[in-house]
C-alpha positions in Angstrom: 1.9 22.3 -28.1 1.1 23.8 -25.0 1.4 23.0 -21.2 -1.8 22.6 -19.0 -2.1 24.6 -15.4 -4.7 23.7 -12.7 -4.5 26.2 -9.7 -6.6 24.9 -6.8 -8.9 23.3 -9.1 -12.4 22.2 -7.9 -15.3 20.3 -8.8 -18.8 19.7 -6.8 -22.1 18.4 -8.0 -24.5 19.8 -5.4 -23.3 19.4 -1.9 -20.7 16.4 -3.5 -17.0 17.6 -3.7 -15.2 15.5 -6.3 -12.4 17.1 -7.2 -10.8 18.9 -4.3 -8.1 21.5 -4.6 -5.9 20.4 -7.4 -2.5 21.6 -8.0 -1.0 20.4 -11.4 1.2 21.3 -14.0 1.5 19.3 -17.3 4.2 20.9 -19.4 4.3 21.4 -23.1 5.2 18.1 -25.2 4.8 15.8 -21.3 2.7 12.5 -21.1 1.2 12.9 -18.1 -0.9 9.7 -16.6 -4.0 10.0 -14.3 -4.3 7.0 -12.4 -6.4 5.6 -9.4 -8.9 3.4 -8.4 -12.7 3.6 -9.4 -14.7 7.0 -8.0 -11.2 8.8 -7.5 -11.9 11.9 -9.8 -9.4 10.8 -12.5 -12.2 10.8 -15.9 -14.1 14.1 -13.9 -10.7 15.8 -14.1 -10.3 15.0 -17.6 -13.3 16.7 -18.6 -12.6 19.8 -16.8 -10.1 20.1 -19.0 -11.9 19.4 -22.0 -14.4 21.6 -20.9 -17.4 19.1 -20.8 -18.0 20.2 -17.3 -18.3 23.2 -15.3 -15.0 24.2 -12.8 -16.9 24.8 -9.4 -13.4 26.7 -8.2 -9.8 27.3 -9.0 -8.1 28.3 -12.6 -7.4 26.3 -15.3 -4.6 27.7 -18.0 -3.8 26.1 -21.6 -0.5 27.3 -22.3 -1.3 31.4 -20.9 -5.0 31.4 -21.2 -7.2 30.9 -18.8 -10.1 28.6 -19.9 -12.5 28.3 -16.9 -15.2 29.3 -18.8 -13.9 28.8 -22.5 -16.3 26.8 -24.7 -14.8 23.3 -25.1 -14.4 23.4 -28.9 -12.1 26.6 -28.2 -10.0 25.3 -25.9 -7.3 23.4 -28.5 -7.8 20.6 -27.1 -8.7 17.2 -28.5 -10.4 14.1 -26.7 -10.7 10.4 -27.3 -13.2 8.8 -25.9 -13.1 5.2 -24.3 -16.5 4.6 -26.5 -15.0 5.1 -29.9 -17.6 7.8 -30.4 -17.5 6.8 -34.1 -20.9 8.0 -36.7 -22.0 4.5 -37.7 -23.3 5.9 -41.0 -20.1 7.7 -42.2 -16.9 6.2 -43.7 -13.2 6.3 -42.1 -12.3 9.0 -44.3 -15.9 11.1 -43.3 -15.5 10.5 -39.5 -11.9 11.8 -39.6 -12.8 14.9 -41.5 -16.0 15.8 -39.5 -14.8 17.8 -37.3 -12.8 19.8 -39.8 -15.7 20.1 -41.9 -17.9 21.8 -39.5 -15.3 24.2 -38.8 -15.7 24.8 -42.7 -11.9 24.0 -43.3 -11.5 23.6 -47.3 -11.8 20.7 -48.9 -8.4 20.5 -49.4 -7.0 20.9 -46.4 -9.3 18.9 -44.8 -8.1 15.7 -47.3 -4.9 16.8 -46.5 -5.2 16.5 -42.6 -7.0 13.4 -43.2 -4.3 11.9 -45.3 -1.3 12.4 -43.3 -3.3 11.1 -39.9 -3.9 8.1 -41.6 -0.5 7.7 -43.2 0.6 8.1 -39.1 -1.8 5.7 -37.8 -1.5 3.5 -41.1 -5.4 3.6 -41.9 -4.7 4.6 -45.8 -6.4 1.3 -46.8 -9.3 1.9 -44.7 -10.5 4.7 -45.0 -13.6 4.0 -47.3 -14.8 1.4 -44.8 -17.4 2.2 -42.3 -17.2 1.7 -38.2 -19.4 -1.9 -38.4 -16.2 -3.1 -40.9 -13.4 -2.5 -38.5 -11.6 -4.3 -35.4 -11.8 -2.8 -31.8 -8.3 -1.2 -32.7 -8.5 0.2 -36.0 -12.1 1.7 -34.2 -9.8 3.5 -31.6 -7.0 4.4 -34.1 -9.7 6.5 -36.1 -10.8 8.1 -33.1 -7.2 9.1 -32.5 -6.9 9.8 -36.2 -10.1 12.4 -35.7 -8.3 14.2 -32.3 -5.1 14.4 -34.5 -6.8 16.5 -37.7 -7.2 19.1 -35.4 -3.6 20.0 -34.7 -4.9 20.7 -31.3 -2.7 21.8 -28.2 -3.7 19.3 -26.0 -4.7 15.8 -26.3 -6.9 14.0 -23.7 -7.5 10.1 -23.4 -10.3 8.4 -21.2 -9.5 4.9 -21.0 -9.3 4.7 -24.7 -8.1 0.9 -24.5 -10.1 -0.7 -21.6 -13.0 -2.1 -24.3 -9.9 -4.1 -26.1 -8.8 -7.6 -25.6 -5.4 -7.9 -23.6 -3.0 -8.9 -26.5 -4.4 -5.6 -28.4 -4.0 -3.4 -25.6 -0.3 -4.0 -25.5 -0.2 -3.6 -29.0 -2.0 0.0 -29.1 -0.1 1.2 -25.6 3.0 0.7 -28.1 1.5 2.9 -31.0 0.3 5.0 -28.5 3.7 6.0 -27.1 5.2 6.0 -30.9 2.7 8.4 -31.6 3.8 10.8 -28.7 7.1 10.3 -29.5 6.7 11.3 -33.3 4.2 14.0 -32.6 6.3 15.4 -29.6 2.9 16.3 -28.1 1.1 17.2 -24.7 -1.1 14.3 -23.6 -3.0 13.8 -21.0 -4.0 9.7 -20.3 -6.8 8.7 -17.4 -6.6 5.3 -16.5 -7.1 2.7 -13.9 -4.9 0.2 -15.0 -1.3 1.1 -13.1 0.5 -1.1 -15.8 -1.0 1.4 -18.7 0.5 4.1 -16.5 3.9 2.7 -15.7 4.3 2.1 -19.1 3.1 5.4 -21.1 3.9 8.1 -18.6 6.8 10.6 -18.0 4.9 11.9 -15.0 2.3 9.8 -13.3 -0.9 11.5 -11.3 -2.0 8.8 -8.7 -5.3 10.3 -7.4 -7.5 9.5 -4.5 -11.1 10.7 -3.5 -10.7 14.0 -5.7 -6.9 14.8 -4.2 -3.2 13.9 -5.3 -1.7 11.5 -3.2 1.7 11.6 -5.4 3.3 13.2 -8.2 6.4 11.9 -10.8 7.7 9.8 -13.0 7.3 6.0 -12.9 10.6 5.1 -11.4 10.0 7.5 -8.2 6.6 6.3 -7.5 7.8 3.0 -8.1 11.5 3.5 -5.9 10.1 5.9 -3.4 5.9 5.9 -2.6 4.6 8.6 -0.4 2.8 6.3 1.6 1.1 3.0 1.7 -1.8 3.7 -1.1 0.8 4.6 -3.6 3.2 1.7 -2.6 0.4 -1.3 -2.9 -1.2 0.7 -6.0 1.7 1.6 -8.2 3.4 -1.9 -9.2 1.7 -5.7 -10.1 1.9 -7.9 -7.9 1.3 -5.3 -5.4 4.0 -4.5 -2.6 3.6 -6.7 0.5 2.7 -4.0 3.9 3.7 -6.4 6.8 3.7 -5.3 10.7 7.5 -3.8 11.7 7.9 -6.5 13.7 7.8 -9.5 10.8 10.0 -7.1 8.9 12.7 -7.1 11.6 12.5 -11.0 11.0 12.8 -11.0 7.1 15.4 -8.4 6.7 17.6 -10.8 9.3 17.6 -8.4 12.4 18.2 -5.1 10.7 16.6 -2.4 12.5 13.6 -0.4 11.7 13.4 3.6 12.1 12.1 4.1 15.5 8.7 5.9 14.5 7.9 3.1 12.5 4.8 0.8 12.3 4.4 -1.1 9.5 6.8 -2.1 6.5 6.6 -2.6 2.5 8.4 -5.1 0.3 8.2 -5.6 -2.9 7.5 -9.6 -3.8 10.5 -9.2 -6.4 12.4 -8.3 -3.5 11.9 -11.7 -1.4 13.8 -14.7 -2.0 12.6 -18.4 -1.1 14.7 -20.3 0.6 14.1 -24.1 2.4 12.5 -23.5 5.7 15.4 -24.3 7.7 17.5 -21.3 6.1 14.9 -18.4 5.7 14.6 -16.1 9.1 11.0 -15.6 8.0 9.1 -19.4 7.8 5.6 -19.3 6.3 3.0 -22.1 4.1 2.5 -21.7 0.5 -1.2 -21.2 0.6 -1.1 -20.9 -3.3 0.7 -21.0 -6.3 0.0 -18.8 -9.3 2.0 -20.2 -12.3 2.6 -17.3 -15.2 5.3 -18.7 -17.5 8.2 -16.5 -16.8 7.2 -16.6 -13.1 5.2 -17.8 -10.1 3.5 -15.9 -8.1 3.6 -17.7 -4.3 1.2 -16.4 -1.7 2.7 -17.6 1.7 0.8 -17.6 4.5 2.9 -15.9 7.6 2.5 -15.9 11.5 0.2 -13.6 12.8 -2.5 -14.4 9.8 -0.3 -12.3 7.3 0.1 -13.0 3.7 3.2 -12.4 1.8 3.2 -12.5 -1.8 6.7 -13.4 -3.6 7.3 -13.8 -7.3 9.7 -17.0 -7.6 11.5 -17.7 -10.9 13.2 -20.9 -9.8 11.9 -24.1 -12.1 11.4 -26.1 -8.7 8.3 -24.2 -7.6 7.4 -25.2 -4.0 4.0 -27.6 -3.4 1.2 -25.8 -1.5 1.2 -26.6 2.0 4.4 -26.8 2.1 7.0 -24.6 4.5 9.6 -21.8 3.0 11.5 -19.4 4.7 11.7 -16.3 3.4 14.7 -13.5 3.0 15.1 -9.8 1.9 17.9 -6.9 1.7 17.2 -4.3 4.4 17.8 -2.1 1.4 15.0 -3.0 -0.6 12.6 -2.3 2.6 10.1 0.7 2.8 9.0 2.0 6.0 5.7 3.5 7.1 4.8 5.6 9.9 1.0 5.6 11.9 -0.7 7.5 9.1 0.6 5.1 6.5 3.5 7.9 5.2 6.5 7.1 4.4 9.8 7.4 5.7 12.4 8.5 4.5 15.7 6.7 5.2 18.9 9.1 5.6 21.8 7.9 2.8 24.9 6.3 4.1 
C-alpha cells in the first residue's frame, strides 16, 4: 500500500475555486475520512485523486510519484462509487473480473482475484447472479469486490453507503472497517454523514468551502475542536454554542477565559435537575424520545436553545421548568472568530 501527498492542492472550474490550497498526508495502511457539509469540496477532492479531474495547481504524490497528470487507470488506485456503477448485463463473477480482463490479465489469475475477493466479501454463492438479482448491499459489496481485484495502492470511497437503508448501513460500515483491518490498506472515505466518520476513521478531514478546518483522529476532533464549525459538526446531537455569559450560569460561577465570547457544551455533558436546584432554569420546548435516551430541547433566557440528552426514565413534560448543570471541565470556549481556546492544564 502506499501513502497519498497533496502539496498546495488546487482545483477551479473557470473563475470558481473549489478546492483551495490543500495540505494533506494520508499514510500507507491509514483510513482517512473526508467529511463536511454539502458543496465543501470533499467528493471533488476525491477525484483529484482518482484522477477523474484535472489538478488546477499544487502536487499530488502516490507513495513517491507524482501523479498530476498521470492517467487515472495508472495511478494504483481503486474507486467505489456511491452508484454501484455495476454492468446490468454481466454476472457477479463478470463485473468483478472486468477490469482485470481489459487489462488482459490471464484467465487464471483473473478467476483467482475473483475468487479470493469474494471469499473476503462472502459473495461465493453469488457470483452467477446478475445486478437486478441482488440487495442494495450485496450491489456495493461487488463494487468493493471489483476495486479489490486490482490489488491497487489506494482505495477511494464516495459515499458508497448513502443509497442504503439505515439498519444496512451499520451493517456494511462494520464490514467495511473488517475489511480495512484484514487488508491493512490505504483508504480514503468522503462522506457527509459525521457518524460514518467517527466511526471508520483513524484520521478524520473536516472540510469547508474547499479548505481544512481540522485534521485528526476522532477522539481529538471530538475532545478538542478548532473552533465552532468543527465542534457543532463533529458529534450527534450537536454541541450546544451558548453566549459566555449563560455559561458562567451553567457551570455554577466558574470563570470564563477573559477573551472569550461564546461557549460549547456538549448535551451529554448537562445534567437536568428540578428547577429549584439547577443554576441554569429553562422550559422543555420538546422532547425527542430514542429508547436508550431523550433528547430534551430547553428553551433558555435570552431565546437560546439548549439541547441535553437525558437518560433518567422520568422524562420531564413539555412546558415544564428544569434547571440545568455542567462540570466547568467539560466546557469549550470560543473566542470572536469562533476559534477555540485553549485552556492551560492544572
Amino acid at each position: 500500500m502506499s501513502s497519498v501527498s497533496l502539496r498546495g492542492i488546487e482545483k477551479r472550474f473557470g473563475a470558481v475555486e473549489v478546492i483551495r490550497g490543500i495540505d494533506l498526508t494520508v499514510d500507507s495502511g491509514e483510513f482517512v475520512v473526508f467529511v463536511g457539509p454539502s458543496g465543501c469540496g470533499k467528493s471533488t477532492l476525491l477525484r483529484l485523486i482518482a484522477g477523474l479531474e484535472h489538478i488546477s495547481g499544487g502536487e499530488l504524490l502516490i507513495g513517491d510519484r507524482m501523479v498530476n497528470e498521470v492517467q487515472a487507470s495508472r495511478r494504483g488506485v481503486a474507486m467505489v462509487f456511491q452508484s454501484y456503477a455495476l454492468y446490468p448485463h454481466l454476472t457477479v463473477r463478470d463485473n468483478m473480473g472486468f477490469g482485470l480482463k481489459v487489462r488482459k490479465v490471464p484467465v487464471a489469475e483473473r478467476d483467482r482475484r475473483v475468487a479470493d475477493a469474494a471469499s473476503t466479501l462472502k459473495l461465493e454463492a453469488l457470483l452467477d447472479r446478475y445486478p437486478r438479482e441482488l440487495s442494495g448491499g450485496q450491489r456495493q459489496r461487488v463494487a468493493i469486490g471489483r476495486a479489490i481485484v486490482g490489488n491497487p495502492d489506494v482505495f477511494l470511497f464516495d459515499e458508497p453507503l448513502s443509497n442504503l437503508d439505515a439498519e444496512l448501513r451499520v451493517h456494511m460500515r462494520a464490514e467495511i472497517a473488517a475489511l480495512h483491518k484484514r487488508l491493512a490498506a490505504t483508504m480514503v472515505y468522503v462522506t457527509h454523514d459525521q457518524i460514518e466518520a467517527m466511526t471508520l476513521a483513524d484520521k478524520i478531514v473536516v472540510l469547508r468551502d474547499g479548505r481544512i478546518e481540522q485534521v485528526g483522529s476522532p477522539r481529538e476532533l471530538y475532545e478538542s475542536p478548532a473552533n465552532v464549525f468543527v465542534a457543532q459538526f463533529i458529534g450527534s446531537p450537536k454541541m450546544n454554542v451558548l453566549p459566555v455569559a449563560l455559561a458562567r450560569l451553567l457551570s455554577d460561577g466558574s470563570p470564563a477565559p477573559a477573551a472569550a465570547e461564546s461557549v460549547g457544551i456538549r448535551p451529554e455533558h448537562i445534567t437536568v435537575t428540578t428547577a429549584g436546584d439547577g443554576v441554569l432554569k429553562g422550559t422543555v420546548s420538546l422532547c425527542e424520545y430514542t429508547g436508550a435516551v431523550t433528547l430534551l430541547h430547553v428553551a433558555l433566557p435570552g431565546e437560546q436553545n439548549c439541547l441535553v440528552l437525558h437518560d433518567d426514565k422520568q422524562t420531564p413534560a413539555i412546558g415544564s421548568q428544569v434547571g440545568l448543570t455542567a462540570d466547568a471541565a467539560s466546557l469549550h470556549y470560543f473566542d470572536s472568530r469562533g476559534e477555540a481556546i485553549r485552556m492551560a492544564a492544572g
